[in-house]
C-alpha positions as CSV (number, residue, x, y, z in Angstrom):
1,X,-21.6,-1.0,0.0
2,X,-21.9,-1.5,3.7
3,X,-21.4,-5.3,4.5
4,X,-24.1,-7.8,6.1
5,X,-21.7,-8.4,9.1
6,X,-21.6,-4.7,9.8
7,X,-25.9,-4.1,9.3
8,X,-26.0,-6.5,11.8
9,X,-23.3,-5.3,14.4
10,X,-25.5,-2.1,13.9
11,X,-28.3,-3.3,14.7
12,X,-27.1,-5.4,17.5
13,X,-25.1,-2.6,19.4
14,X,-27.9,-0.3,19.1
15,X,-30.0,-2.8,21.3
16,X,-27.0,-3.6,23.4
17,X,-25.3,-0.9,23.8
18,X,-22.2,-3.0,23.6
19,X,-19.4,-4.2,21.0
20,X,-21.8,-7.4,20.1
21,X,-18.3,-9.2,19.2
22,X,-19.9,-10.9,15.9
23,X,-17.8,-13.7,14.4
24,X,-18.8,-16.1,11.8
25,X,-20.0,-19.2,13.2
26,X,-17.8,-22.4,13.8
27,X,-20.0,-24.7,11.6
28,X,-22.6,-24.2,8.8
29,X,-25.8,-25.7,11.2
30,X,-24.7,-22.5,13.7
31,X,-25.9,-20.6,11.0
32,X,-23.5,-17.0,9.7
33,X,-22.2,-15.3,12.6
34,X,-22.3,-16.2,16.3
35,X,-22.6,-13.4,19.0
36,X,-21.5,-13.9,22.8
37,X,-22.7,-10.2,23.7
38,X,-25.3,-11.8,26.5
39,X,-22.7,-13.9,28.7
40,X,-20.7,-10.6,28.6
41,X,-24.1,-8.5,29.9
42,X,-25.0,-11.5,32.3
43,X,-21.9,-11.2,34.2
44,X,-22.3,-7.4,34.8
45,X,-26.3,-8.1,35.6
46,X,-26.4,-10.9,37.4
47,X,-28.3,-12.9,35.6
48,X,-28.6,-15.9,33.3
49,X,-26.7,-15.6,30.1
50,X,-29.6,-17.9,28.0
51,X,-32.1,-15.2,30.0
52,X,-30.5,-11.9,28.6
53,X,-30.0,-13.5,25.4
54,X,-34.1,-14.0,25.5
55,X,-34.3,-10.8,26.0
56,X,-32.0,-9.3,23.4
57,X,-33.6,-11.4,20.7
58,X,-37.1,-10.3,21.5
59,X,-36.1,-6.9,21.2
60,X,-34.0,-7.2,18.0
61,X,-35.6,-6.7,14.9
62,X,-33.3,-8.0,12.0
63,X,-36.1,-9.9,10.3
64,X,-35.2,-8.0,7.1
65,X,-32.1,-9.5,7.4
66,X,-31.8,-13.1,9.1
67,X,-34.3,-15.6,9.3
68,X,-35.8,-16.7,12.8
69,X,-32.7,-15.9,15.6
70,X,-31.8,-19.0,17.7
71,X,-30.0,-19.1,21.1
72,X,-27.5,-21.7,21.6
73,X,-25.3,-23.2,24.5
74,X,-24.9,-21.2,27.5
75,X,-26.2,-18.6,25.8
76,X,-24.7,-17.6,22.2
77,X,-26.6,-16.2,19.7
78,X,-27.0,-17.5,16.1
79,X,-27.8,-15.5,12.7
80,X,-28.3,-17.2,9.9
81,X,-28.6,-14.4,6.7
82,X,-31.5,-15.0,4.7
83,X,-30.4,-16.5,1.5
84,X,-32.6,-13.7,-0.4
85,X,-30.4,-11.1,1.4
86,X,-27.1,-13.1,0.4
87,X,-28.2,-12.7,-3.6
88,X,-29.1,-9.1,-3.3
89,X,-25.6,-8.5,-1.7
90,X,-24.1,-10.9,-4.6
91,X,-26.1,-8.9,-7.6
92,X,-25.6,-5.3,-6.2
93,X,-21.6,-6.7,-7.2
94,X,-22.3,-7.2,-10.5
95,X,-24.7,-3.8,-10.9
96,X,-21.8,-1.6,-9.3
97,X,-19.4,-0.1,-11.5
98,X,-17.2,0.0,-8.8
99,X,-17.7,-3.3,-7.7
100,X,-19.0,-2.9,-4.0
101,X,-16.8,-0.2,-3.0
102,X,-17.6,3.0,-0.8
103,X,-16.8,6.1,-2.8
104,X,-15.8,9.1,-0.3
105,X,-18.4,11.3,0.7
106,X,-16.0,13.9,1.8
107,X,-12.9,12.9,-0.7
108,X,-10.0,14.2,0.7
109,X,-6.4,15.7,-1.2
110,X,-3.8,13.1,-0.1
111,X,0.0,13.3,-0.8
112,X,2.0,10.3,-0.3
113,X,6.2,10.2,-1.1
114,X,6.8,6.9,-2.3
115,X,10.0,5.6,-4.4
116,X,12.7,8.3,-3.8
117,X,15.6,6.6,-5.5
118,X,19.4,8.5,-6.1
119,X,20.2,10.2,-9.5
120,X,23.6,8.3,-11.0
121,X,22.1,4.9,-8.9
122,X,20.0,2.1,-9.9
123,X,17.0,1.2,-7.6
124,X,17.8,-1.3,-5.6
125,X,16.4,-3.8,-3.5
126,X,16.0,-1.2,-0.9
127,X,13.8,0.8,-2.9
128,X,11.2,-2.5,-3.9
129,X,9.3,-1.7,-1.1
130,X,8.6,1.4,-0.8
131,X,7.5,1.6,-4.5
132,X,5.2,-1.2,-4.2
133,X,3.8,-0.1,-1.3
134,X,3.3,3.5,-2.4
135,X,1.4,2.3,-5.5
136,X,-1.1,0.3,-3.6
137,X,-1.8,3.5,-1.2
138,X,-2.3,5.5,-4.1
139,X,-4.5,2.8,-6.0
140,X,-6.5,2.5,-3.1
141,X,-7.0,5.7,-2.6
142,X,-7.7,7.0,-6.0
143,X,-10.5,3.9,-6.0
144,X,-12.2,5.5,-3.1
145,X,-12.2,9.2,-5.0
146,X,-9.7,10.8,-3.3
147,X,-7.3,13.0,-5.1
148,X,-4.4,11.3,-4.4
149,X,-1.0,13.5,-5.3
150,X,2.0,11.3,-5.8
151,X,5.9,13.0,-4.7
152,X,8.9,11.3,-6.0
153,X,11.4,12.5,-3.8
154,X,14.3,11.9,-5.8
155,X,17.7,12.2,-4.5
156,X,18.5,14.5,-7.6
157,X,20.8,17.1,-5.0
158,X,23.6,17.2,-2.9
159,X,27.4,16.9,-2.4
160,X,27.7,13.8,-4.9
161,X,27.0,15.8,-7.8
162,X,30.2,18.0,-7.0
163,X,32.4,14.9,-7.6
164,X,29.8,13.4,-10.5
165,X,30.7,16.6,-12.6
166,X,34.3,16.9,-12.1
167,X,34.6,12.9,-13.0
168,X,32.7,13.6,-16.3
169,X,35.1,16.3,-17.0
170,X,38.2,14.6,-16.1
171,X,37.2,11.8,-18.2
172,X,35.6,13.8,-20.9
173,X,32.8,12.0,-21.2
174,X,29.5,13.1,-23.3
175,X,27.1,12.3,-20.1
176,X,24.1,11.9,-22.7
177,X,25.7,8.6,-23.7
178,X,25.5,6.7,-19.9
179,X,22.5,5.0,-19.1
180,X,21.7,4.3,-15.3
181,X,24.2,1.2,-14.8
182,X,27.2,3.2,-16.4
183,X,25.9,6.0,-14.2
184,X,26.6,4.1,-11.4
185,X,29.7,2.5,-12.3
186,X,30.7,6.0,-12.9
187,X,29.6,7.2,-9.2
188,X,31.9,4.8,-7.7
189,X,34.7,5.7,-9.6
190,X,34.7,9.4,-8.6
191,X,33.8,8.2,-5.1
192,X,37.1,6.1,-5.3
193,X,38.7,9.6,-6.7
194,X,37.4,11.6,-4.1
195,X,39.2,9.3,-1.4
196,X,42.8,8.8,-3.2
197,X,43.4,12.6,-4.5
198,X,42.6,15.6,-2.1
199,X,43.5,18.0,-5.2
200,X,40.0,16.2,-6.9
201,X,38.0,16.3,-3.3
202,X,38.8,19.8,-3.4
203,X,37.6,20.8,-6.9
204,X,34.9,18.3,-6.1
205,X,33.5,20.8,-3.3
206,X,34.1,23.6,-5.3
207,X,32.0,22.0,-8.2
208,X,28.9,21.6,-5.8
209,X,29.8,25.8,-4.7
210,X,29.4,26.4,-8.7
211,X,26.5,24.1,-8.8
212,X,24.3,25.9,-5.7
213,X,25.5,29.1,-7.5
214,X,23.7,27.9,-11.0
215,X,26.8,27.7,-13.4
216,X,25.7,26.8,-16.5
217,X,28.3,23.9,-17.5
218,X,27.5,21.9,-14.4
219,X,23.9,22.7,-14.4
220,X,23.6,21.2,-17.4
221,X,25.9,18.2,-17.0
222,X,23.4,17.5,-13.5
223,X,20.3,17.9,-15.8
224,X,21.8,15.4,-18.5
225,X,22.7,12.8,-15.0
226,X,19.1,13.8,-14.1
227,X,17.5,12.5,-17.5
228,X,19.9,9.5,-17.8
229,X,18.3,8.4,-14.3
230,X,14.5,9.1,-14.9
231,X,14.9,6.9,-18.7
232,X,16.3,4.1,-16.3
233,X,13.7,4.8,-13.3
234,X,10.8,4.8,-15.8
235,X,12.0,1.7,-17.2
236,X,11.9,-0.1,-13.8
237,X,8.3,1.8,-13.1
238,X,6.7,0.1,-16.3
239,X,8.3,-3.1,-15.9
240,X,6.3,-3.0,-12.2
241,X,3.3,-1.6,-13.3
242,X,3.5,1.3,-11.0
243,X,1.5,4.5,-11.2
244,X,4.2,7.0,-10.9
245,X,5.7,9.2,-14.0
246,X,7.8,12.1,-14.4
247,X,4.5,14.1,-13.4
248,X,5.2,13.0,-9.8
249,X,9.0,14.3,-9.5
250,X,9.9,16.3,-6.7
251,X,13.2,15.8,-6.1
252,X,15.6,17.5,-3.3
253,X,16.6,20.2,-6.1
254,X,12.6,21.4,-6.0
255,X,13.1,22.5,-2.4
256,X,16.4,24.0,-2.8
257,X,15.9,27.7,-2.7
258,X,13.1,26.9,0.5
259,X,16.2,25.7,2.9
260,X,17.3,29.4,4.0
261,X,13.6,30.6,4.0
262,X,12.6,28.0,6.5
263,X,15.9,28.5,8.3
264,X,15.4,31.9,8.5
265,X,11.7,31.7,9.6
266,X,12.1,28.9,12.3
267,X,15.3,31.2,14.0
268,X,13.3,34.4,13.7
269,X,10.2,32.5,15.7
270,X,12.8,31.1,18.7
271,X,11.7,27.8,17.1
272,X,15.4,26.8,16.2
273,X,18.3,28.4,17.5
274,X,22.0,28.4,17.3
275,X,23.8,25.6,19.2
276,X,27.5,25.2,18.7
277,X,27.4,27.0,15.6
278,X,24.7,24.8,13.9
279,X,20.9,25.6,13.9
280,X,18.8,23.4,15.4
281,X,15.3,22.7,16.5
282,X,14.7,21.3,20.3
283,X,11.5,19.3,20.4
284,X,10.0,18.2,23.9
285,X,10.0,14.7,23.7
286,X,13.4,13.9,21.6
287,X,17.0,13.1,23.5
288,X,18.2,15.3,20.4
289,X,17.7,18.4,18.3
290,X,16.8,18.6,14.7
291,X,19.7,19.9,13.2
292,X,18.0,22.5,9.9
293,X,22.2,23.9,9.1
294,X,25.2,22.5,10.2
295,X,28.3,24.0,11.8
296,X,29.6,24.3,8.0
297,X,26.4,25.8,6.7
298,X,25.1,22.7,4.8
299,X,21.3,21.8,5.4
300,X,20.0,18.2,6.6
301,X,17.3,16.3,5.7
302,X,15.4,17.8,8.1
303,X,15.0,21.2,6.4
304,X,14.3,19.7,3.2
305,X,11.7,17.8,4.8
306,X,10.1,21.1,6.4
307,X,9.8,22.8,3.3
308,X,8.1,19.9,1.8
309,X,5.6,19.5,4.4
310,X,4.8,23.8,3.5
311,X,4.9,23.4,0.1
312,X,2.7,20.2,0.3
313,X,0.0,22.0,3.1
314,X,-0.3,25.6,1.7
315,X,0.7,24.7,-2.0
316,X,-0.8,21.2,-2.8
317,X,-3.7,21.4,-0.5
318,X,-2.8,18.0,1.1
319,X,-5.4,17.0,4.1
320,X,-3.2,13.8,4.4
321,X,0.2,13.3,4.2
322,X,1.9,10.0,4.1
323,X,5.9,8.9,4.0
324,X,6.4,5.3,2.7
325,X,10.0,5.2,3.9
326,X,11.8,2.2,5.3
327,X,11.3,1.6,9.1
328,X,14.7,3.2,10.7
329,X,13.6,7.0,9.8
330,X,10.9,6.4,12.2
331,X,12.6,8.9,14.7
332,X,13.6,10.9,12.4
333,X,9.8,11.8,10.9
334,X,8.2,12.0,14.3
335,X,10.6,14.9,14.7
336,X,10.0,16.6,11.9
337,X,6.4,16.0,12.0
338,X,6.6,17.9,15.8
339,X,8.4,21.1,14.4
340,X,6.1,21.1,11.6
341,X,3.4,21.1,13.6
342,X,5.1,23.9,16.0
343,X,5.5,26.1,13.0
344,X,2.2,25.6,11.8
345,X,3.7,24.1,8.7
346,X,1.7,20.9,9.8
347,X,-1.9,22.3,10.9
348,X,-3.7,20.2,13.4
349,X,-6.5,18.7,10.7
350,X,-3.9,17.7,8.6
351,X,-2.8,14.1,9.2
352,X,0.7,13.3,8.7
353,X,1.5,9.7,8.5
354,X,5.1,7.3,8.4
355,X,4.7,3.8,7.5
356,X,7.8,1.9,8.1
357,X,8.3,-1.4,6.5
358,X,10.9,-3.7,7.6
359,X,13.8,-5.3,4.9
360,X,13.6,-7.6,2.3
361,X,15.8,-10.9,3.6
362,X,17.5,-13.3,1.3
363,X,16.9,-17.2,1.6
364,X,19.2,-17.5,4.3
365,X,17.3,-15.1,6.4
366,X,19.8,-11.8,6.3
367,X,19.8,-8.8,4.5
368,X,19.9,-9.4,0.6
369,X,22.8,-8.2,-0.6
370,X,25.5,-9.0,-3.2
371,X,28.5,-11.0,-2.3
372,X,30.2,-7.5,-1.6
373,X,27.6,-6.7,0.8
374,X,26.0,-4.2,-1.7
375,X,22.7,-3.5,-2.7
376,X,21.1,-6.0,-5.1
377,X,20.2,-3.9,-7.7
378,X,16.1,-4.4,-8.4
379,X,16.6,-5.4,-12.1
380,X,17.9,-8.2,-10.7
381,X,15.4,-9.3,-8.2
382,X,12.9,-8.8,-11.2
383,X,15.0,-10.9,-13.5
384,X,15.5,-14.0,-10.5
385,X,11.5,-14.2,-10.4
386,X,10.7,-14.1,-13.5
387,X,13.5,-17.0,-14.4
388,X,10.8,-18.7,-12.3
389,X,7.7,-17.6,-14.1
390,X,6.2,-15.2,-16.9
391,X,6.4,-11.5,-16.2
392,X,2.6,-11.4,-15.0
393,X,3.0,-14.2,-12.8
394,X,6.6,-13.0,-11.5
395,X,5.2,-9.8,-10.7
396,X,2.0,-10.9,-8.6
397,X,4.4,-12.9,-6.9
398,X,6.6,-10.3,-5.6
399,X,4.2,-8.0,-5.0
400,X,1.9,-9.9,-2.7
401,X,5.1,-11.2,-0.7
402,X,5.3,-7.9,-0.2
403,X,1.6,-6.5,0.7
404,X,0.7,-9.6,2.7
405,X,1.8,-9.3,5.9
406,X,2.2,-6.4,8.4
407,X,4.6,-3.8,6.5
408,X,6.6,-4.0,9.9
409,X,7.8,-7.7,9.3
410,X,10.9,-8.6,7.4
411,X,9.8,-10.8,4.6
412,X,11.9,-13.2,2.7
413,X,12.5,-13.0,-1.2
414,X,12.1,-16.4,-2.1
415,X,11.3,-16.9,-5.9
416,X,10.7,-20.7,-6.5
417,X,8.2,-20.3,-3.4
418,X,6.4,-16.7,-4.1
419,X,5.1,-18.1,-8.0
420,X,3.7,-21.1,-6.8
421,X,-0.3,-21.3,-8.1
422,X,-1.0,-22.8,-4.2
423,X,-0.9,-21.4,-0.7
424,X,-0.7,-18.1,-0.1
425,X,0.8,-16.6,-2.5
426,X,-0.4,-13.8,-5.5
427,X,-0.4,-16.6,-8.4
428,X,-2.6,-18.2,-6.5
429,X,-5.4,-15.6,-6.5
430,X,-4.6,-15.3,-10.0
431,X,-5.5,-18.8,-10.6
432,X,-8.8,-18.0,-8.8
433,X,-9.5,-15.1,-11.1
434,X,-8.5,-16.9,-14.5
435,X,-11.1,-20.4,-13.4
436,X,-13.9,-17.8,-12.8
437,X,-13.2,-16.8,-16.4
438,X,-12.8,-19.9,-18.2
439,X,-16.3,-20.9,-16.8
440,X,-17.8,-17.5,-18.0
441,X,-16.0,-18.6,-21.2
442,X,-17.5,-22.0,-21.4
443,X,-21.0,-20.7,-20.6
444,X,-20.8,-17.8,-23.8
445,X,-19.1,-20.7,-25.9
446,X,-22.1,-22.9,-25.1
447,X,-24.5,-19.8,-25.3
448,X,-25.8,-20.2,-21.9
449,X,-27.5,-16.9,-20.8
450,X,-27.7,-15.8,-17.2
451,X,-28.7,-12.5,-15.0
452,X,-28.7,-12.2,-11.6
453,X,-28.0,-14.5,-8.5
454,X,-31.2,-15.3,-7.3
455,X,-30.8,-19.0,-5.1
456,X,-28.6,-19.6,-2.6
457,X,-29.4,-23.0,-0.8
458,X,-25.6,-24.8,-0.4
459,X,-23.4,-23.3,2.5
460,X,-20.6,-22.8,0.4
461,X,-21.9,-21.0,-1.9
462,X,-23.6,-18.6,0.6
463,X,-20.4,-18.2,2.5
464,X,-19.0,-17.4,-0.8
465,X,-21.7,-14.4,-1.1
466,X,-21.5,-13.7,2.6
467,X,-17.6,-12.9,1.7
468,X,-18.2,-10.7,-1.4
469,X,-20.2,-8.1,0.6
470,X,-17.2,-7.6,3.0
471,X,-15.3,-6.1,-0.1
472,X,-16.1,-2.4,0.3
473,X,-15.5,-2.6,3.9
474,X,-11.9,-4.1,3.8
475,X,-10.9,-1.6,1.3
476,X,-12.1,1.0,3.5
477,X,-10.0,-0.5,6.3
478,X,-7.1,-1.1,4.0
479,X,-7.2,3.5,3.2
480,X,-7.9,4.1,6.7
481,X,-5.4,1.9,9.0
482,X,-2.9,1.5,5.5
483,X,-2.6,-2.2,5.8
484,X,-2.5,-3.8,2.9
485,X,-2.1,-7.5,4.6
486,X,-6.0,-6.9,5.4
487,X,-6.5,-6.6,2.0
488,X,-4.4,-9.4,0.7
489,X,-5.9,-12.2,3.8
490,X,-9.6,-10.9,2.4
491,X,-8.2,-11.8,-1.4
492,X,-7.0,-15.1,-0.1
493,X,-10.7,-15.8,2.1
494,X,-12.6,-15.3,-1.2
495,X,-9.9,-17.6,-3.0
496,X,-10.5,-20.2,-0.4
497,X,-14.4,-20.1,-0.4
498,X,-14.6,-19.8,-4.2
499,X,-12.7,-23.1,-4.3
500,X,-14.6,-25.0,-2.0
501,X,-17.9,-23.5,-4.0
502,X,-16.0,-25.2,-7.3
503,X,-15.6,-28.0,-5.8
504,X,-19.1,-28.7,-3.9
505,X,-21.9,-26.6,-6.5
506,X,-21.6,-27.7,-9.9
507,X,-22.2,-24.8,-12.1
508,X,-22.2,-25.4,-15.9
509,X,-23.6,-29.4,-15.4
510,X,-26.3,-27.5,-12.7
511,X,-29.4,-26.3,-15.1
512,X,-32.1,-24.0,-14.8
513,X,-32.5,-21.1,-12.3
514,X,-29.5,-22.7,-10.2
515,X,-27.1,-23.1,-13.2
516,X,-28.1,-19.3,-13.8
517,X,-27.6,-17.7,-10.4
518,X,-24.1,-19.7,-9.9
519,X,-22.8,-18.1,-12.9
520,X,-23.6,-14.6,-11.6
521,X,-22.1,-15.7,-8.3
522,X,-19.1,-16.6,-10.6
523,X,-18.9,-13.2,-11.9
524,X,-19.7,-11.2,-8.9
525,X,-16.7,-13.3,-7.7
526,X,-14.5,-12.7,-11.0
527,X,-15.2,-8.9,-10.4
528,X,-14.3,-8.5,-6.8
529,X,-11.5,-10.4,-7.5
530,X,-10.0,-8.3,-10.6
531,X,-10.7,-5.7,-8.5
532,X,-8.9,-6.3,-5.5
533,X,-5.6,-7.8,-7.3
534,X,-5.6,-4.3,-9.4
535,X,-5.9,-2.2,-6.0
536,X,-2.9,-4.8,-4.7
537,X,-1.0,-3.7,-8.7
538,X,-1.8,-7.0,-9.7
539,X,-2.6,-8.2,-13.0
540,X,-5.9,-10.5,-13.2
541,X,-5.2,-12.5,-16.2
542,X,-8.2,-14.1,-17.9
543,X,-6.0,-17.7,-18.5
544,X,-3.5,-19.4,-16.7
């Protein structure tokens, strides 16, 4: 559903031929939106700013849309909606099944590699982010019917599991009986090993030789660390109410027997070449090569990444391709995304997208970590908001700290703060959703009947309406520009307004045609509202 503010900027800029600049008036008596587009044309015409703005209103025609135009100060123009207009906006709400949004007309096939935690590690803190970003991408998304095609790129390969094997066997342990945390405590003792005895770093290297090669005893000891991991992964998945399941693996181990293809391919084309006995890829632009195969024949991440973007263009169909992965592999993607697109791995009409996102800070405003300087493993982040509220609440707390501002930005993890029911904060819009029910409640309880919203006469509850019709259009914004924050600042807006209606347009005690038509504004608002908090992976609960 296209919003009132943009009809008009339509209409205005087709008259204009300018960016009319509309921005919703100071004060209710300046009517909806206020324009300054005439003192911009005065100063290039040389005329009057009140006299172009006479002339701009006599040849706009929006009488459809605003009652009689007026020009103000030095020249502004005022639009006041017509309050018929604002309840046919607020009723198409409750009549969509999508609740106002803009279904694709050309739906696109979208990949996006969220998550990506280690086998034989917990997720930590360091993976929060990227997971709960990632789910709101694909929820988005998905809402607007685009087949969105989640990649868990696990780190499930690699030299670890050479010293993660010979550890199980020196200990003669039964691998099926570790779950992630023993996994892990289990990692750093054969990482301890590895640095103490040479004759276990050497059998260590020789147990990632037998691995690559596909010996069946440590191929199956990897697979049996591989399913410990995804039982503790899933876990931490359904506890955040995340999209992703094992549906969505592909791990370092799927690319594996790509790395020499694309090796191969890239040095047959002159697109990488040999450099000190490594492979590498020069890209104009970079103060460094890509390196595909090092000096001792191992592959980076680079490769992996190639043969990920091929498998994801020509195999997955992917017209979009985005990386939620932490800010400082910035560099490294823009790379690979150049010698993609040099090898025509990456075609020109398919987007390929990094969005960075900064760290998650403690309370005293540096990296949270343990005492040891570790990772804080994100069980326990879970387990320090939810000492502060239920799960629910807990949840929308964290995950709209997260999602709120620009993904860039540090944030801090402060729990006593993030569940408070005031301010900005998710609890907060979850409030907002759970009033709107218990009046919907009260009005069934009291069999009060109503259809659609039909009278609009108080300035807060048309700016409440005005607000609703903006949803389609921000979640538009949010899938093309992937900023959640616009999303989140929209949610709190409607929040805002639909407090200050509470407060000045009684609804239940109202009667008649008024009492009716606020209680369909309450639901259009109750549906836009569940809406948005499940696009953000945010439960709406019906009580608070």
């Amino acid at each position: 559903m296209q919003s009132l503010e943009a009809l008009l900027d339509a209409r205005v800029r087709a008259v204009t031929g300018v960016d009319p600049e509309m921005r919703p008036a100071t004060k209710p008596q300046f009517g909806h939106f206020q324009s300054n587009v005439a003192l911009r044309l005065a100063k290039q015409e040389g005329r009057p700013p009140r006299d172009v703005a006479a002339d701009i209103v006599a040849r706009l025609d929006v009488s459809d849309l605003c009652e009689p135009l007026e020009i103000a100060g030095p020249g502004f123009i005022n639009f006041r909606i017509r309050s018929e207009v604002l309840a046919a906006a607020a009723s198409a709400i409750l009549e969509d099944a999508e609740g106002g949004l803009n279904i694709s007309a050309h739906p696109q096939r979208v990949v996006i590699d969220y998550s990506a935690p280690n086998v034989a590690k917990q997720m930590h803190v360091g993976h929060l982010r990227s997971t709960i970003i990632g789910d709101c991408f694909n929820r988005v998304l998905r809402s607007l019917g685009h087949t969105v095609i989640a990649q868990n790129h696990i780190g499930d390969w690699g030299r670890q599991f050479g010293m993660l094997v010979e550890q199980i066997l020196d200990e003669d342990l039964d691998p099926s009986t570790l779950d992630l945390a023993s996994a892990e405590a289990l990692y750093q003792r054969a990482n301890n090993h590895l640095k103490a005895d040479e004759d276990f770093a050497m059998r260590s290297r020789d147990r990632v030789v037998k691995l690559q090669a596909g010996d069946p005893q440590t191929l199956d000891i990897w697979q049996q660390l591989i399913n410990v991991s995804l039982a503790g992964f899933n876990a931490t998945y359904e506890r955040m109410n995340v999209l992703l399941t094992d549906q969505d693996l592909a791990g370092e181990s799927t690319y594996n027997s790509d790395l020499p293809v694309v090796c191969e391919d890239l040095e047959s084309r002159g697109i990488a070449v040999v450099d000190d006995g490594a492979l590498v890829a020069f890209v104009p632009g970079f103060n460094s090569p890509a390196i595909l195969r090092n000096q001792r024949g191992g592959y980076g991440y680079a490769t992996t990444d190639l043969a990920a973007i091929r498998h994801r263009v020509s195999d997955l169909s992917a017209d979009r391709i985005i990386y939620v992965v932490g800010a400082p592999q910035t560099f490294h993607f823009e790379q690979v995304f150049a010698v993609a697109r040099e090898a025509g791995y990456l075609p020109e009409d398919v987007v390929a997208q990094h969005v960075g996102f900064g760290q998650v800070l403690g309370a005293d405003g540096k990296k949270f970590s343990t005492r040891e300087g570790t990772a804080v493993p994100l069980n326990v982040l879970l387990d320090e908001a939810e000492a502060e509220a239920a799960p629910n609440i807990a949840l929308a707390a964290i995950k709209y700290a997260d999602l709120s501002s620009s993904l860039q930005k540090d944030y801090t993890f402060d729990a006593q703060r993030m569940v408070q029911t005031s301010g900005d904060t998710g609890p907060y819009l979850q409030y907002a959703h759970a009033r709107m029910c218990q009046i919907l409640r009260r009005a069934e309880a009291e069999d009060i009947s109503f259809g659609a919203v039909t009278v609009l006469e108080e300035p807060a509850e048309q700016q409440l309406a005005l607000l609703l019709s903006r949803f389609g259009e921000v979640v538009d914004e949010v899938a093309d520009s992937l900023a959640p924050h616009k999303l989140c600042g929209y949610l709190y807006d409607v929040a805002g307004a639909l407090a200050r209606f509470y407060e000045a347009c009684p609804v239940l005690k109202s009667e008649g045609e008024v009492r009716s038509s606020r209680l369909a504004l309450c639901a259009a608002t109750k549906t836009v509202m569940a809406k948005g908090l499940d696009l953000l992976g945010i439960d709406a609960p019906d009580r608070m």
